[in-house]
FIDRENMAR-930399 format. One record per residue (C-alpha): residue number from 0; residue in one letter; z, x, y. Coordinates in pm, whole numbers. Each point is the difference from the previous one (the first is absolute). Example, Ala and Ser with C-alpha at 12.3 -4.5 7.8 and 13.67 -1.06 7.14 Angstrom:
0,A,780,1230,-450
1,S,-66,137,344
//
This chain:
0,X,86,1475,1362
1,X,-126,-337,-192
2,X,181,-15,-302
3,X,-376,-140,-220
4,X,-316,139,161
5,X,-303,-117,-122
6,X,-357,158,119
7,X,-311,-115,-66
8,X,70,-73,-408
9,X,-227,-109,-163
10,X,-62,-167,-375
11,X,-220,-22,-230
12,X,31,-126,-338
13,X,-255,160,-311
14,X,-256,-273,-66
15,X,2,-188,336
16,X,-233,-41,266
17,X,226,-57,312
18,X,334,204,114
19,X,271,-186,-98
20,X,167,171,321
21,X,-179,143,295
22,X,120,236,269
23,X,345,-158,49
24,X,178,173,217
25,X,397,-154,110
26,X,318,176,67
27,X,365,-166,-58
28,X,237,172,201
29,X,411,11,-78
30,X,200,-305,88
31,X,-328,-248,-88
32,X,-49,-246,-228
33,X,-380,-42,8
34,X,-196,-319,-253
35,X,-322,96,-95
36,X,-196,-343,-95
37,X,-323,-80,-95
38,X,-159,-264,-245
39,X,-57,74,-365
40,X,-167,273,-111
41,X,-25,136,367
42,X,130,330,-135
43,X,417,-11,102
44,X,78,91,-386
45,X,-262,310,-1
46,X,145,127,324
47,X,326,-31,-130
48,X,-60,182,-282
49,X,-207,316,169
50,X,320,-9,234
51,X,238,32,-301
52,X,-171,251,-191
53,X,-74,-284,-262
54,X,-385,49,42
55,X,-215,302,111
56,X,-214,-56,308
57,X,-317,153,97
58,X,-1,38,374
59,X,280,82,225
60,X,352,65,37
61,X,352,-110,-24
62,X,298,119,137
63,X,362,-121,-110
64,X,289,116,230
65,X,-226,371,79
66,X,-132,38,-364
67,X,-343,18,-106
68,X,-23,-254,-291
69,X,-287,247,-136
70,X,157,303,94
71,X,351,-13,-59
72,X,14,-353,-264
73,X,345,96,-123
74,X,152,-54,333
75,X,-197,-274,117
76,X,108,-206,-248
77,X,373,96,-5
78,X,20,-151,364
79,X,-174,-324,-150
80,X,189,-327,-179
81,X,-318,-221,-140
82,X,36,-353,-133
83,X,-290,-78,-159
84,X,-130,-420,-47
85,X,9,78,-411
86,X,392,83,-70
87,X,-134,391,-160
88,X,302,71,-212
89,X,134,95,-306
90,X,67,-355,-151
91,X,197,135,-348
92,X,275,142,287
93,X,285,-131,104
94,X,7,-43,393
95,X,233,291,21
96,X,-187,242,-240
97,X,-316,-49,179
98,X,182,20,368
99,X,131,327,-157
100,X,-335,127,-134
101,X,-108,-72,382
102,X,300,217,143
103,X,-147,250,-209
104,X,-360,5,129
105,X,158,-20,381
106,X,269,303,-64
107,X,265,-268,114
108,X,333,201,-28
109,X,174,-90,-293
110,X,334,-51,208
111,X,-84,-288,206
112,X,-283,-201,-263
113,X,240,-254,-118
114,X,63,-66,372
115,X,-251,-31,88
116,X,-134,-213,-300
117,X,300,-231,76
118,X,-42,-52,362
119,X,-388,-94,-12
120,X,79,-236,-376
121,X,239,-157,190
122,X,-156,-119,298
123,X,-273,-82,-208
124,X,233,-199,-231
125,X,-150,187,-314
126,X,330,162,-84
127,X,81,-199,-338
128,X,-352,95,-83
129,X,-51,320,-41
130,X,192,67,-283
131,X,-260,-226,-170
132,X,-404,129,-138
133,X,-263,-124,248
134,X,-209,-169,-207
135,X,278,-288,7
136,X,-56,9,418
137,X,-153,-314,157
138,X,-263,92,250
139,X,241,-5,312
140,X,222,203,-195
141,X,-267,245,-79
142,X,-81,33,400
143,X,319,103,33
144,X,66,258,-196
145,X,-327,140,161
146,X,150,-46,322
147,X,303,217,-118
148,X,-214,254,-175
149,X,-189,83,353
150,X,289,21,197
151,X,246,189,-244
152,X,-121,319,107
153,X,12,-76,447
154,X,-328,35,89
155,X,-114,24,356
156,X,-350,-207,-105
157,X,48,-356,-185
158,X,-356,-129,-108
159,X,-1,-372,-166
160,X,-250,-159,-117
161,X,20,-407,18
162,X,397,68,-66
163,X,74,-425,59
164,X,-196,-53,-307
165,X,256,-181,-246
166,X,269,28,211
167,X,244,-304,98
168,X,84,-94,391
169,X,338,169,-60
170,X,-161,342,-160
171,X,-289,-8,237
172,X,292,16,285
173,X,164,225,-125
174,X,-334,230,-34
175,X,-86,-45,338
176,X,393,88,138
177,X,-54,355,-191
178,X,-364,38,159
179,X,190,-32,326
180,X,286,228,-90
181,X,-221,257,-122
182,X,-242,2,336
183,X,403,-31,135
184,X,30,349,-117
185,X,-287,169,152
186,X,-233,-14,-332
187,X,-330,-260,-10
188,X,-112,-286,-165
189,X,-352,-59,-137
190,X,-105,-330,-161
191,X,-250,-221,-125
192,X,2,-367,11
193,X,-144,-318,-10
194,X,308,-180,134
195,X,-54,22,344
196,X,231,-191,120
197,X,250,307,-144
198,X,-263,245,198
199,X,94,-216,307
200,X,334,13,8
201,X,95,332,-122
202,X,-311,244,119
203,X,-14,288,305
204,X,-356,0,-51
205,X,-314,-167,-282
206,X,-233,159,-113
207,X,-334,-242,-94
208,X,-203,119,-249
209,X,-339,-135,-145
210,X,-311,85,-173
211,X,177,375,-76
212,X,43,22,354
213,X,294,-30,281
214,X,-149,-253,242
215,X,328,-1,193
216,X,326,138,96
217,X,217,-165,217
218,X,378,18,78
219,X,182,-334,-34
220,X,17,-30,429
221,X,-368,-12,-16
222,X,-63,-222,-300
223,X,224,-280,198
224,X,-232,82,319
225,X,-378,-10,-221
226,X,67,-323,-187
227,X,257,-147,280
228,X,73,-384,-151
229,X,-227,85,-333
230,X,223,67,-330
231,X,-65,395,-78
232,X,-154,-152,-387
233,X,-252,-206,219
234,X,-66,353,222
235,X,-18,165,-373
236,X,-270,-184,-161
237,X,-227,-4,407
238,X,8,390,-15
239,X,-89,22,-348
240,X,-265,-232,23
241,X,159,-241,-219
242,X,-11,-299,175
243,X,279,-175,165
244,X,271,-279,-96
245,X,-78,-221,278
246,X,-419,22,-183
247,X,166,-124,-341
248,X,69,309,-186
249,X,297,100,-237
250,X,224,229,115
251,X,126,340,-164
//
């Protein structure tokens, strides 16, 4: 059983002429780490965000580990850690408060929360942090007390949306060795990026989206075999009809 299952969902925001997202329909099975790219605007957040629960959608269905996100919402989302590209918390907390307030929402026994609090503030070297509000976090800081937040609770389904984002090398690394670890343990890995030279290195499979559509999926064996000696960012912007390095053009 795929641990997200997405049918035919569909988006449309109130005013707007165009779906935002169109009959997208993907799977991400247990022990996968799948990148879902796409250039601005191409509608990664907005998927995201019908996946999570975050936004209603108007066509469709979704699926997290069995559960109808319609149906059944409660347990949908309990199998679901979510780290959003805004840093969504309570800023007037102190890292622990609001990592408790979180153990709260997830029914994370009460026995094993400073554990488990520890273990993940600790590999993300946040520890001497949390006792502090916040609002006094630098951005990278912030990221990673979102990190901890949507992991405190073991979920089998880890969505992230551009998670690099104000990270340094050394945080980034260690973000991408818990990615592993957590695919390790027979849960999945879904992620948005524009890095994709992280996509690369650490993906089972990529998803391409564009235009509010997937225009691609392909597992990293047959990226290497489509663009053979091309860079995958110069296969990126061909697909999406965004021009090429080699013509001049920016990359992403």
């Amino acid at each position: 059983m795929a641990m997200i299952s997405v049918k035919n969902l569909t988006k449309i925001y109130k005013g707007q002429a165009t779906t935002a997202v169109s009959d997208i329909n993907f799977e991400v099975n247990g022990g996968e780490i799948v990148a879902f790219v796409g250039p601005n605007g191409a509608g990664k957040s907005t998927t995201i965000k019908c996946i999570t629960g975050i936004q209603p959608y108007d066509g469709g269905s979704v699926e997290i580990c069995g559960y109808d996100l319609k149906r059944d919402p409660i347990n949908a989302k309990m199998n679901v850690g979510y780290v959003s590209d805004d840093h969504a918390t309570y800023e007037n907390l102190t890292g622990y408060d609001y990592l408790g307030f979180v153990c709260n929402v997830y029914r994370v026994p009460a026995a094993e929360r400073k554990a488990r609090i520890e273990e993940l503030a600790e590999m993300l070297e946040l520890t001497d942090a949390l006792s502090k509000q916040i609002n006094t976090y630098s951005h990278g800081m912030k990221q990673k007390i979102c990190i901890i937040a949507a992991l405190v609770h073991r979920p089998k389904v880890w969505i992230l949306d551009e998670p690099m984002t104000g990270l340094d090398p050394r945080s980034s690394h260690m973000l991408k060795q818990l990615m592993k670890k957590h695919c390790e343990e027979g849960n999945c890995v879904f992620f948005s990026s524009h890095v994709l030279e992280v996509v690369e290195k650490l993906c089972d499979r990529v998803l391409i989206i564009n235009r509010g559509s997937i225009i691609r999926s392909l597992s990293t064996s047959e990226l290497k075999e489509v663009y053979e000696d091309a860079s995958l960012e110069d296969f990126f912007l061909s697909v999406t009809g965004e021009g090429s390095l080699a013509d001049g053009e920016e990359g992403v």
